[in-house]
DSSP file (Angstrom, degrees, kcal/mol; ACC not computed):
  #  RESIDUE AA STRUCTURE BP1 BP2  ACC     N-H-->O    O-->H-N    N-H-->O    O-->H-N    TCO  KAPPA ALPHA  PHI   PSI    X-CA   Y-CA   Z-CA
    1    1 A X              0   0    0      0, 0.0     2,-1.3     0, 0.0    26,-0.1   0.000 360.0 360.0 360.0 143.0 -131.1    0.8   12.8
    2    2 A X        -     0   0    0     24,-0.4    26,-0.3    77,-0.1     2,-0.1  -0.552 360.0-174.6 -62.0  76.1 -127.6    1.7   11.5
    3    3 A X        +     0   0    0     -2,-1.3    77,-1.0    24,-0.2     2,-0.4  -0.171  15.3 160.8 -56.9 143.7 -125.5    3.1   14.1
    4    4 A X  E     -ab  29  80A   0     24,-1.2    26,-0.9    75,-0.2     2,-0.3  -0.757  30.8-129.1-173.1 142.2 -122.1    4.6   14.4
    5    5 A X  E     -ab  30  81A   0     75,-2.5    77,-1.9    -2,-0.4     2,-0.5  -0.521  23.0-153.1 -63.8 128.3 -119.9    6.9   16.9
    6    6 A X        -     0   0    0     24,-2.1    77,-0.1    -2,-0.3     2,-0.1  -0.995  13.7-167.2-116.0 118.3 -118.2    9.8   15.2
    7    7 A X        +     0   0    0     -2,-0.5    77,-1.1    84,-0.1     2,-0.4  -0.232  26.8 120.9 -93.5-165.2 -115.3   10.7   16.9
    8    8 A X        -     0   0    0     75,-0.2    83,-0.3    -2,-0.1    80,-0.2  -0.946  59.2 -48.3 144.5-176.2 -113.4   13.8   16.3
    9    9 A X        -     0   0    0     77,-0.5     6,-0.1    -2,-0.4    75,-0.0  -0.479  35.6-128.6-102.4 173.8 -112.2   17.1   18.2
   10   10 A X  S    S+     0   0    0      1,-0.2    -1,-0.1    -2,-0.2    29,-0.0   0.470 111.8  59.0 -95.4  -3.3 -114.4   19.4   20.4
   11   11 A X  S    S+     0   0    0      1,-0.1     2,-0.5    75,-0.0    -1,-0.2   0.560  83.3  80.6-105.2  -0.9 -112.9   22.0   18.2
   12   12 A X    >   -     0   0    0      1,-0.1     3,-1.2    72,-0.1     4,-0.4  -0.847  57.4-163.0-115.5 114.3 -114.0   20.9   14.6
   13   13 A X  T 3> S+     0   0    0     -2,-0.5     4,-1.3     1,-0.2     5,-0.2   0.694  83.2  77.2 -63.0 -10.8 -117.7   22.0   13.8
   14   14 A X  H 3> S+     0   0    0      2,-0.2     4,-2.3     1,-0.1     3,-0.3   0.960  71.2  78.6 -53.5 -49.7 -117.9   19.8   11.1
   15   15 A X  H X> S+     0   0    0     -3,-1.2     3,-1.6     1,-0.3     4,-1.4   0.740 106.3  37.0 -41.1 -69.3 -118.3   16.9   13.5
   16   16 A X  H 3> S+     0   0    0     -4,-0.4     4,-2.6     1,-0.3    -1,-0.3   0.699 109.1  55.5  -3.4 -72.9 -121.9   18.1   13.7
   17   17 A X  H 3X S+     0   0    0     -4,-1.3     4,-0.5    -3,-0.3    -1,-0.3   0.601 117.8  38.9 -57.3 -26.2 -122.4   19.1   10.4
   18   18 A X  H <X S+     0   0    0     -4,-2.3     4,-1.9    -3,-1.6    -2,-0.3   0.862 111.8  59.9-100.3 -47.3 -121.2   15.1    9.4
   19   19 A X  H >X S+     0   0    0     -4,-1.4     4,-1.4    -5,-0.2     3,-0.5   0.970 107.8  43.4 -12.1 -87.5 -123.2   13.9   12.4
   20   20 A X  H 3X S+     0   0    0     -4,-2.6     4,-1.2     1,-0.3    -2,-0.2   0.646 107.4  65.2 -45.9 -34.1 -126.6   15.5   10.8
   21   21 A X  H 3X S+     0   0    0     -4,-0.5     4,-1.0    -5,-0.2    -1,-0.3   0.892 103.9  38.4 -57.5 -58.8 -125.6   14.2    7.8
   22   22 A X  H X< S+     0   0    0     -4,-1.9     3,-1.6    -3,-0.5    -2,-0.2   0.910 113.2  52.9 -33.8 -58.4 -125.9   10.9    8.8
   23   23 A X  H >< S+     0   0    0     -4,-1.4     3,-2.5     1,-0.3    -2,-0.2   0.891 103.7  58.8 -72.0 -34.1 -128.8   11.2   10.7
   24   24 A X  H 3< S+     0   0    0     -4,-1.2    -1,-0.3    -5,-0.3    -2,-0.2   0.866 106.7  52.4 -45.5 -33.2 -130.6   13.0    7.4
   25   25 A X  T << S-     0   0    0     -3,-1.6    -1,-0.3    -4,-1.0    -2,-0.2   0.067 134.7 -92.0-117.5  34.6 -129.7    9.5    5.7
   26   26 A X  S <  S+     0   0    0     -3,-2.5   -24,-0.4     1,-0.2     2,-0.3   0.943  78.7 147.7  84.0  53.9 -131.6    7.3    8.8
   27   27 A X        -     0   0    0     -5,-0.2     2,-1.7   -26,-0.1    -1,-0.2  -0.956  54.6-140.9-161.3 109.4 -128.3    6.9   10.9
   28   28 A X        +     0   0    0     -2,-0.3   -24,-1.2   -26,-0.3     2,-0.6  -0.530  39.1 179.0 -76.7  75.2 -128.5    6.7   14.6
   29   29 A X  E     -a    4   0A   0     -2,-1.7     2,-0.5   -10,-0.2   -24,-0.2  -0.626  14.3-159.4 -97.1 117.8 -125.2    8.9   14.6
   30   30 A X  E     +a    5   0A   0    -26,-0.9   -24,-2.1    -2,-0.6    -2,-0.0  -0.710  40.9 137.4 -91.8 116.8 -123.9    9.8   18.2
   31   31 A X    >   +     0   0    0     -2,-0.5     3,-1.3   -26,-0.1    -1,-0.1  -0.313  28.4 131.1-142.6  59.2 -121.7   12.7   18.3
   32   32 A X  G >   +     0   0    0      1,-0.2     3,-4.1     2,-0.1     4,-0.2   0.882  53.2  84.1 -47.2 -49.9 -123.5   14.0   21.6
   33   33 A X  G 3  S+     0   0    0      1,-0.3     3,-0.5     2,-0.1     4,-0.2   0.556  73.1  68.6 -62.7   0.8 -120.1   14.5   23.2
   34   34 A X  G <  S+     0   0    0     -3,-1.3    -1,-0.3     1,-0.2     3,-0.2   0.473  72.0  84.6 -96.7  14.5 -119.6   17.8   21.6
   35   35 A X  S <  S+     0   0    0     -3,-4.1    -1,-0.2     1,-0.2    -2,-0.1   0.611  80.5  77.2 -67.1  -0.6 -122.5   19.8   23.8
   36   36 A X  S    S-     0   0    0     -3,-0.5     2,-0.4     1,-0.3     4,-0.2   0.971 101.3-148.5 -76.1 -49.6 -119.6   19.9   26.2
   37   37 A X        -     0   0    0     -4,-0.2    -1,-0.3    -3,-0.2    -2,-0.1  -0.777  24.3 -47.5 127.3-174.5 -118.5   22.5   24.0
   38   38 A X  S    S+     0   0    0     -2,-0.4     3,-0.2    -3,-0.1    -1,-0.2   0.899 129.9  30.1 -38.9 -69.1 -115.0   23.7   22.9
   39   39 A X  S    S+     0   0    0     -3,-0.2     2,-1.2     1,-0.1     3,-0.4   0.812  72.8 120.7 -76.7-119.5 -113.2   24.0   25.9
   40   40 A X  S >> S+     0   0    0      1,-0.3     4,-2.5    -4,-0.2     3,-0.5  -0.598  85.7  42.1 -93.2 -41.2 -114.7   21.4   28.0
   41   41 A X  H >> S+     0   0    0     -2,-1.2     4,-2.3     1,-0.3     3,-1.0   0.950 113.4  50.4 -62.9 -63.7 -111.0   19.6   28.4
   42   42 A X  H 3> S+     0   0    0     -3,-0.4     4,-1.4     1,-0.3    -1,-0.3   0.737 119.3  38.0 -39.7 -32.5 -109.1   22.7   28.8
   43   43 A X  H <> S+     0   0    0     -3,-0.5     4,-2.3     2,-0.2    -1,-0.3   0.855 112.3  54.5 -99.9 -22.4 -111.6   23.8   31.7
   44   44 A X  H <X S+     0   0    0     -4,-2.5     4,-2.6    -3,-1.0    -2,-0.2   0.856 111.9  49.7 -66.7 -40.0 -112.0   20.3   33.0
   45   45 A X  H  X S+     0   0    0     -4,-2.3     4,-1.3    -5,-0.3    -2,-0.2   0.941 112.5  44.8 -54.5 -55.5 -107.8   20.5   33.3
   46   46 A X  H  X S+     0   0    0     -4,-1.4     4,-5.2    -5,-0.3     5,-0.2   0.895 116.0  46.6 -80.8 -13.3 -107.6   23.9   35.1
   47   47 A X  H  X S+     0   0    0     -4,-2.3     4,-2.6     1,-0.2    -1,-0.2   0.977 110.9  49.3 -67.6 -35.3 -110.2   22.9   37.3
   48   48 A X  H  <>S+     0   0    0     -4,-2.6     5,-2.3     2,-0.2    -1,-0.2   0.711 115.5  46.4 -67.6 -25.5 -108.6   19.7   37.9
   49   49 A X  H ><5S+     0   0    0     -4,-1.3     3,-1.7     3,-0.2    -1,-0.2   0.737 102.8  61.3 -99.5 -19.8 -105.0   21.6   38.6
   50   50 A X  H 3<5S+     0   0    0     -4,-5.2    -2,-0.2     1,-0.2    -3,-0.1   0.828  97.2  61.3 -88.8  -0.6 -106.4   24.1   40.7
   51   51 A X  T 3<5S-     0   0    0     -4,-2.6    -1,-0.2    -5,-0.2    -2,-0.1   0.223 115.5-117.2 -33.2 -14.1 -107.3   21.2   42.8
   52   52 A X  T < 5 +     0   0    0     -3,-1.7     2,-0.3     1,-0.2    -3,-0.2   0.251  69.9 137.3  85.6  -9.9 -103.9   20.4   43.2
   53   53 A X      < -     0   0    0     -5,-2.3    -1,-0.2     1,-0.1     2,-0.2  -0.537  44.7-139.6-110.0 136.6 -104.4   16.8   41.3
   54   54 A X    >>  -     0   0    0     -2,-0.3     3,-4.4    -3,-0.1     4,-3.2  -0.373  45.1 -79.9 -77.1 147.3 -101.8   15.6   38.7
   55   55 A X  H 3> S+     0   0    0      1,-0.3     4,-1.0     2,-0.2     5,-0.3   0.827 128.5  57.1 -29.4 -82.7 -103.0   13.8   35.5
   56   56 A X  H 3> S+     0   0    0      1,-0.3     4,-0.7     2,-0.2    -1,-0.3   0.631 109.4  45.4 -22.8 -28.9 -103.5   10.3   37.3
   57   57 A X  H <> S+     0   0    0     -3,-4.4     4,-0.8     1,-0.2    -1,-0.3   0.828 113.0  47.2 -95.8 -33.1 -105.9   11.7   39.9
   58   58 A X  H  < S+     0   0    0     -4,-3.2     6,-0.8     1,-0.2    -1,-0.2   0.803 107.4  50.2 -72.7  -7.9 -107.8   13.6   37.8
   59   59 A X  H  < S+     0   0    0     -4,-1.0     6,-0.3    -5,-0.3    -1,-0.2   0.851 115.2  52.9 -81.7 -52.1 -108.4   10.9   35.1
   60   60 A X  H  < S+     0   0    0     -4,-0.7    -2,-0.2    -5,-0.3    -1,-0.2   0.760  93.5 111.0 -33.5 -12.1 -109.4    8.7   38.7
   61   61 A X  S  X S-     0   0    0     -4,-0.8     4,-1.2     1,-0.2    -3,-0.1  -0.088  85.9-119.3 -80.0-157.5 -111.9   11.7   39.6
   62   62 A X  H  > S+     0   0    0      2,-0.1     4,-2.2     3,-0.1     5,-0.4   0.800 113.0  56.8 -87.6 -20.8 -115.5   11.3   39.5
   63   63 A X  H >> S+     0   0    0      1,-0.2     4,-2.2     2,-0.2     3,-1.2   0.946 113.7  41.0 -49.9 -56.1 -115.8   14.1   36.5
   64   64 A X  H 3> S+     0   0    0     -6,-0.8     4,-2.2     1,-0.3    -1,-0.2   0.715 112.6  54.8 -55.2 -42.3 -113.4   12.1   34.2
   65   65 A X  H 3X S+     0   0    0     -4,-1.2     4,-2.4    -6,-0.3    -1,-0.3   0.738 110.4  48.0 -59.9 -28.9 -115.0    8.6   35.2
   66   66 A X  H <X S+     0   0    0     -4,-2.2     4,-2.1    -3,-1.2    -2,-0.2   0.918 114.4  43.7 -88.1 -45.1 -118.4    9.9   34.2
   67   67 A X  H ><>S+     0   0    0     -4,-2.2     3,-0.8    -5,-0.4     5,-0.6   0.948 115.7  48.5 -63.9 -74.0 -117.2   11.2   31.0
   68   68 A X  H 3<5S+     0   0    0     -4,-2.2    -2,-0.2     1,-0.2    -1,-0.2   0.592 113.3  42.9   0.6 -69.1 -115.5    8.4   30.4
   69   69 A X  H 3X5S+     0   0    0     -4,-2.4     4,-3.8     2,-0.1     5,-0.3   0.830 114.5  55.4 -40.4 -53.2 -118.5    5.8   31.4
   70   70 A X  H <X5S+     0   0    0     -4,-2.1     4,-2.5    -3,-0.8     3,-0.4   0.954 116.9  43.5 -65.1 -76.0 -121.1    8.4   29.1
   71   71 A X  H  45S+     0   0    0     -4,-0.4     4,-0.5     1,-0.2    -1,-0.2   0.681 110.4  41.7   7.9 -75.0 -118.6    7.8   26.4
   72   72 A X  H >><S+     0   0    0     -5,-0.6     3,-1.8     2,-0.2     4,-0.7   0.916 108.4  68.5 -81.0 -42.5 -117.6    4.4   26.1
   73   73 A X  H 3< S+     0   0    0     -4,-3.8    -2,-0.2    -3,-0.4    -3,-0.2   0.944 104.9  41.2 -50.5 -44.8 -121.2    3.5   26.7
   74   74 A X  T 3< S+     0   0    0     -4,-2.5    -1,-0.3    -5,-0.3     3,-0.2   0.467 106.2  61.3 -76.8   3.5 -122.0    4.9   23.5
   75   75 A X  T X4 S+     0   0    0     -3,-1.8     2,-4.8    -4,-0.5     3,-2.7   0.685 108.0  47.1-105.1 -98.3 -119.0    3.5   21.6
   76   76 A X  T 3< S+     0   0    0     -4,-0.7    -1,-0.1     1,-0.3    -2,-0.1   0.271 107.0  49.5 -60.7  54.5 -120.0    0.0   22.3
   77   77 A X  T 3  S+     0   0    0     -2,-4.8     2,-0.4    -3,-0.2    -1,-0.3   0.141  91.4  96.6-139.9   7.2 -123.2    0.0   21.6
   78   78 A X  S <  S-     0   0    0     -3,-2.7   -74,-0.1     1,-0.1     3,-0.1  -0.595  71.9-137.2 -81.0 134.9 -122.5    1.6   18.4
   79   79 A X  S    S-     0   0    0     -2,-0.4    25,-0.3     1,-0.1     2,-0.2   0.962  84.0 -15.3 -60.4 -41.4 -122.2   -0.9   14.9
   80   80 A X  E     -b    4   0A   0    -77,-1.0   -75,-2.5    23,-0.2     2,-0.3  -0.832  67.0-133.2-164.8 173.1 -118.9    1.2   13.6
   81   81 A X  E     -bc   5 105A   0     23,-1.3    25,-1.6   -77,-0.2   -75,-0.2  -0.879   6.0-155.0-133.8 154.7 -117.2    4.4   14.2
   82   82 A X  E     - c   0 106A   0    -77,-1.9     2,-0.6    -2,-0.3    25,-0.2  -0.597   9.7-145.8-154.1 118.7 -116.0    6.8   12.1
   83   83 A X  E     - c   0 107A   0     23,-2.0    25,-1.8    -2,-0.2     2,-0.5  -0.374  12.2-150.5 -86.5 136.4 -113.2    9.2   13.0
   84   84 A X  E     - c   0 108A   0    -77,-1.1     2,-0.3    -2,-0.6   -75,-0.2  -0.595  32.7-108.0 -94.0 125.8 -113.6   12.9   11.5
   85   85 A X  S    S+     0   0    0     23,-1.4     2,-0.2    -2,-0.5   -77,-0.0  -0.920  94.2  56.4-105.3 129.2 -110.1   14.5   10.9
   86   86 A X  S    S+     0   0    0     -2,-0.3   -77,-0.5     1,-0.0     2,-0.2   0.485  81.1 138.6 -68.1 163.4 -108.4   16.9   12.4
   87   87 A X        -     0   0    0     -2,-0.2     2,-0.2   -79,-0.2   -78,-0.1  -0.816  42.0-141.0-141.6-149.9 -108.7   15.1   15.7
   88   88 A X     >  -     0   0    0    -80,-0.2     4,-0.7    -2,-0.2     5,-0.1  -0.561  49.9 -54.4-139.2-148.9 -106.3   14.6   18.4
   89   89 A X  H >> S+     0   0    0      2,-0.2     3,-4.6    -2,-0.2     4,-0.7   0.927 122.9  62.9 -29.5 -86.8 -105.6   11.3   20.9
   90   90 A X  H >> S+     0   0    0      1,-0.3     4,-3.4     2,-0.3     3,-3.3   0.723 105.5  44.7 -13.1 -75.3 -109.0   10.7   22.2
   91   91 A X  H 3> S+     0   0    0      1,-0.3     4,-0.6   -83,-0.3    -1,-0.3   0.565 115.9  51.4 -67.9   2.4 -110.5   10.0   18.7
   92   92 A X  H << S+     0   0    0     -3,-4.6     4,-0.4    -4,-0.7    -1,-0.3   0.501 107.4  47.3 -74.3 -23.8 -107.7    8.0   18.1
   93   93 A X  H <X S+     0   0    0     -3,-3.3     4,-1.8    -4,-0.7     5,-0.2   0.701 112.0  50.1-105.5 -41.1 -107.9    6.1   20.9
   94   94 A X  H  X S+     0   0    0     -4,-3.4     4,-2.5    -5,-0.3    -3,-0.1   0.885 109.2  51.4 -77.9 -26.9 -111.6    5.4   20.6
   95   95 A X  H  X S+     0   0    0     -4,-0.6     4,-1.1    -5,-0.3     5,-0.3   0.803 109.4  47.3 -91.9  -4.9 -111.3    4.3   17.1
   96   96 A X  H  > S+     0   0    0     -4,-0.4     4,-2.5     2,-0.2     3,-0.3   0.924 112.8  54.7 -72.7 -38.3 -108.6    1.8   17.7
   97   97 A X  H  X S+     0   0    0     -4,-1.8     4,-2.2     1,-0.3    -2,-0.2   0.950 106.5  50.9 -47.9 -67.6 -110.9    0.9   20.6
   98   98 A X  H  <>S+     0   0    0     -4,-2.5     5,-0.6     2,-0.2    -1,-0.3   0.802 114.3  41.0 -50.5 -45.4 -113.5    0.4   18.2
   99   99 A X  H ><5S+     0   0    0     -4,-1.1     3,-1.2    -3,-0.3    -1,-0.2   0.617  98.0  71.7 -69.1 -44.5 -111.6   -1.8   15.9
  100  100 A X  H 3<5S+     0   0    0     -4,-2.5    -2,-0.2    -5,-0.3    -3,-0.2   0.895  96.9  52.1 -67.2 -28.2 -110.1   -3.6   18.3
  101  101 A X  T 3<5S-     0   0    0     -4,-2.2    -1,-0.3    -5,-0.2    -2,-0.2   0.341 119.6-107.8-102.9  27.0 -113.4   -5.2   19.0
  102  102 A X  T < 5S+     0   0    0     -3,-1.2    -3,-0.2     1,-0.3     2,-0.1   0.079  81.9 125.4  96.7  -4.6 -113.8   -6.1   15.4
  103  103 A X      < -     0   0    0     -5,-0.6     2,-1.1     1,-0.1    -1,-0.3  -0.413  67.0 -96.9 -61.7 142.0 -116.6   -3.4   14.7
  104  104 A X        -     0   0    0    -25,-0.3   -23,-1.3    -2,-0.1     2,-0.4  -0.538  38.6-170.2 -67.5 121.5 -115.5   -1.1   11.7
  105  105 A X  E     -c   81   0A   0     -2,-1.1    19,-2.3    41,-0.2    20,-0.4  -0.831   3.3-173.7-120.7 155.9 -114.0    2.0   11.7
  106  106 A X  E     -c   82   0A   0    -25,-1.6   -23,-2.0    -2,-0.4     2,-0.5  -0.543  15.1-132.7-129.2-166.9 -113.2    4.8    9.4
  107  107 A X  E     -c   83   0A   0    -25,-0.2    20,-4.6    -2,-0.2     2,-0.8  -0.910   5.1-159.5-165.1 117.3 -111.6    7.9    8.7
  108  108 A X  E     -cd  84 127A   0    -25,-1.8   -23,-1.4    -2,-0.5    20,-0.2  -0.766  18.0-151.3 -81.6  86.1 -112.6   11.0    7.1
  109  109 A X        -     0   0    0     18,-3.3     3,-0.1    -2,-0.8   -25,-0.0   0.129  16.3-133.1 -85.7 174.4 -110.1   12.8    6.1
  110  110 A X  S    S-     0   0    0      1,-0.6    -1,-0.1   -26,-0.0    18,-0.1  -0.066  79.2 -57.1-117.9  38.5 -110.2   16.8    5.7
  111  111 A X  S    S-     0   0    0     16,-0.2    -1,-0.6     2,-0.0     3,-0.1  -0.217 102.7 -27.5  96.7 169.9 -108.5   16.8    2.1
  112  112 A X  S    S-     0   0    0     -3,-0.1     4,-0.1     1,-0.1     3,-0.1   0.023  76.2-116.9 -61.7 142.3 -105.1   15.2    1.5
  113  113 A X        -     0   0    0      1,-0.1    -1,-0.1     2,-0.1     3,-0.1  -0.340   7.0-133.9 -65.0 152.5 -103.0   15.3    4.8
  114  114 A X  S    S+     0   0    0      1,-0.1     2,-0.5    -3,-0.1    -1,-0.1   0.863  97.5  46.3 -87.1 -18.2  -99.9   17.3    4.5
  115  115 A X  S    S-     0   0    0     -3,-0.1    -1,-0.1     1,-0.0    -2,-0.1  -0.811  79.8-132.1 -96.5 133.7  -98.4   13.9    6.4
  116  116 A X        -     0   0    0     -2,-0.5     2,-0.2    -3,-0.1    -2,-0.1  -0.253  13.1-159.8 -42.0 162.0  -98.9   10.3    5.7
  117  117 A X    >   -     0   0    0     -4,-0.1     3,-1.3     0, 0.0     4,-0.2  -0.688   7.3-163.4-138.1 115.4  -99.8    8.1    8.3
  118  118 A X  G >  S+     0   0    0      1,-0.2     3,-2.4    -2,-0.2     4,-0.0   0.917  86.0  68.0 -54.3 -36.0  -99.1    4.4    7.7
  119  119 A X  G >  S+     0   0    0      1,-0.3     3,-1.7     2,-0.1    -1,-0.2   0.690  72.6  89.0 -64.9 -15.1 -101.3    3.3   10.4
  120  120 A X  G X  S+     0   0    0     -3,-1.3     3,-1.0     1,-0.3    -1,-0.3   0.602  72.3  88.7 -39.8 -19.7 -104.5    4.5    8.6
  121  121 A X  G <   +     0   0    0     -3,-2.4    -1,-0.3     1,-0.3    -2,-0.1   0.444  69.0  58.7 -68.8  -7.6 -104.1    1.2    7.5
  122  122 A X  G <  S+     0   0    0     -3,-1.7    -1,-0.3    26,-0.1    -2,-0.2   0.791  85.1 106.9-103.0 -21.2 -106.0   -0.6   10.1
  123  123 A X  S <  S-     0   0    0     -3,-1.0    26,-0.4    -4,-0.2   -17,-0.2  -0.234  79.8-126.5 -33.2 130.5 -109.3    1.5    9.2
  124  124 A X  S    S-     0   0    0    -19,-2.3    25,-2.1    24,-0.2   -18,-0.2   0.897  84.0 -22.2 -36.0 -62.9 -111.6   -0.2    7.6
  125  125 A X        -     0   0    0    -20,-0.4     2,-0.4    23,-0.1     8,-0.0  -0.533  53.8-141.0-112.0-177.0 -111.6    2.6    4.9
  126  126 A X        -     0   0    0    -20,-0.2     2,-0.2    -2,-0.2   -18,-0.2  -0.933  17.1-172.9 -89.3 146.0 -110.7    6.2    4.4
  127  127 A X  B     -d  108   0A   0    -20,-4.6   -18,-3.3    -2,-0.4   -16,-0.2  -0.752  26.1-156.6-124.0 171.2 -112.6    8.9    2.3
  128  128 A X  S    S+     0   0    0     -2,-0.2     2,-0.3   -20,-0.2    -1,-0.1   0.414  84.3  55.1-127.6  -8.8 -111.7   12.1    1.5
  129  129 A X  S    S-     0   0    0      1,-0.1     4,-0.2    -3,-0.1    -1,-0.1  -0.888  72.6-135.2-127.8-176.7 -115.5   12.9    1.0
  130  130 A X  S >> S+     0   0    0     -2,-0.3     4,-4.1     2,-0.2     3,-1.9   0.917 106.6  61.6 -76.1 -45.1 -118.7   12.6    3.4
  131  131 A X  H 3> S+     0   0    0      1,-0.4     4,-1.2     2,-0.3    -1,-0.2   0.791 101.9  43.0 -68.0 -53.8 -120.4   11.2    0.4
  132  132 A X  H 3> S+     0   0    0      1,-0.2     4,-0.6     2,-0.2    -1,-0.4   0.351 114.9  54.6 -61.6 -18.2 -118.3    8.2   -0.2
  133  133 A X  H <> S+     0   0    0     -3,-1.9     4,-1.3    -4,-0.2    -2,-0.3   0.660 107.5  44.6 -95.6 -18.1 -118.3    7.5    3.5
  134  134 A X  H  < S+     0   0    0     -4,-4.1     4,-0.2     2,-0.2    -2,-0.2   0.819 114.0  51.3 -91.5 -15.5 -121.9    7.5    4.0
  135  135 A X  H  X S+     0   0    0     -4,-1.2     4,-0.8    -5,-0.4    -3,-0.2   0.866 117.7  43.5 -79.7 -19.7 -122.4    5.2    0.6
  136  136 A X  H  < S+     0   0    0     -4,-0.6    -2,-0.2     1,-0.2    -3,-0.1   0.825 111.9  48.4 -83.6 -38.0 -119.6    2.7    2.1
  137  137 A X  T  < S+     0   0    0     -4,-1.3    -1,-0.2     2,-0.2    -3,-0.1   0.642 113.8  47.8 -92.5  -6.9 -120.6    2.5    5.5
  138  138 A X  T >> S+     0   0    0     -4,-0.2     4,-1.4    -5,-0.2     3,-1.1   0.874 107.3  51.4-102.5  -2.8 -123.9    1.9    4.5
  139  139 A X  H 3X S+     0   0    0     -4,-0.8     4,-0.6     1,-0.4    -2,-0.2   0.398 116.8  44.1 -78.8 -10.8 -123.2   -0.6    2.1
  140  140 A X  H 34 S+     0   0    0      1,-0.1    -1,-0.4     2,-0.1    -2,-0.1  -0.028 108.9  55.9-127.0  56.1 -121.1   -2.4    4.9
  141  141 A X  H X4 S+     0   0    0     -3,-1.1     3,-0.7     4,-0.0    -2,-0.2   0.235 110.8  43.9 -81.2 -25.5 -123.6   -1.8    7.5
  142  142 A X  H 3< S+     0   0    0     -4,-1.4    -3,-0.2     1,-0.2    -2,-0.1   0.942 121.7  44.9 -80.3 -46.0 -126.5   -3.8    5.1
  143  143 A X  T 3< S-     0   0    0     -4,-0.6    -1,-0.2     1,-0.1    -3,-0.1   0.201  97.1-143.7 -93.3   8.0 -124.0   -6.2    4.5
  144  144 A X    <   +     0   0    0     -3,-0.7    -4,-0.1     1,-0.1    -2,-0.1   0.467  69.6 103.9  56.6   6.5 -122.6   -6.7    8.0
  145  145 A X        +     0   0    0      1,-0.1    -1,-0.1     2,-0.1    -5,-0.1   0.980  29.8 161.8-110.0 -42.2 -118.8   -7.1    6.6
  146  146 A X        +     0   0    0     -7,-0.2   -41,-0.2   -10,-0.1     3,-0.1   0.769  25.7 167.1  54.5  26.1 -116.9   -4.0    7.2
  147  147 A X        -     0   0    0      1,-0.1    -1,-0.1     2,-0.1    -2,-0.1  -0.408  50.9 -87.6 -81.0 165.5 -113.5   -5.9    6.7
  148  148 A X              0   0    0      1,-0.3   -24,-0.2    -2,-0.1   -23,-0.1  -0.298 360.0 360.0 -63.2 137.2 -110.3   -4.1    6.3
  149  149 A X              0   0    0    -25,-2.1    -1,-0.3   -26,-0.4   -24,-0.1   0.524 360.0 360.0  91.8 360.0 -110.0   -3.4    2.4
């Protein structure tokens, strides 16, 4: 079965809505990580400062390690990724991640950006609709190549 991670913020309901979409077209599409909800960083933070602990400990705790682990597990075991814009570090992080072990990744964009970014250029593709990413990634899942361009 065709897998793939959608990354993305904990604030855009679309990830869902693009998620379901996928799964509608036979797609084992993991975007699980948003039952945390909205907030989940922002409450994970204050808890983590009224603890007293500075960034370093708290990415060290056991909460951060578990999200972390739940995560990652599901990014490699995924065929491709595809990150849903806006998002912020994180999905950035994962789809370089994602790339970086030669799998394809992509980027949806949410209508033209009011910036460029040159570095979009290491996605496999970008779309500017759902529709054109789910006929391309499945055309490069059947066909296993997913090369840049």
């Amino acid at each position: 079965m065709r897998s793939v991670y959608i990354m993305g913020s904990l604030r855009n309901p679309k990830v869902c809505e693009i998620g379901q979409a996928f799964r509608d077209a036979g797609w084992d599409a993991f975007d699980d990580w948003m039952a945390a909800g909205p907030e989940a960083d922002d409450m994970w933070q204050r808890y983590e400062r009224a603890r007293g602990r500075n960034v370093k400990e708290a990415l060290a705790g056991y909460a951060a390690q578990n999200c972390f682990a739940y995560d990652k597990r599901h990014v490699d075991r995924c065929g491709m990724g595809l990150l849903v814009l806006p998002a912020g570090k994180s999905g950035h992080l994962e789809l370089g991640y994602i790339l970086g072990q030669g799998k394809p990744g992509y980027i949806l964009l949410d209508g033209e950006p009011e910036r460029f970014d040159v570095m979009y250029n290491f996605a496999t593709a970008i779309f500017t609709s759902l529709d054109d990413a789910l006929n391309r990634m499945a055309f490069d899942a059947k066909t296993k190549e997913g090369s840049n361009r």
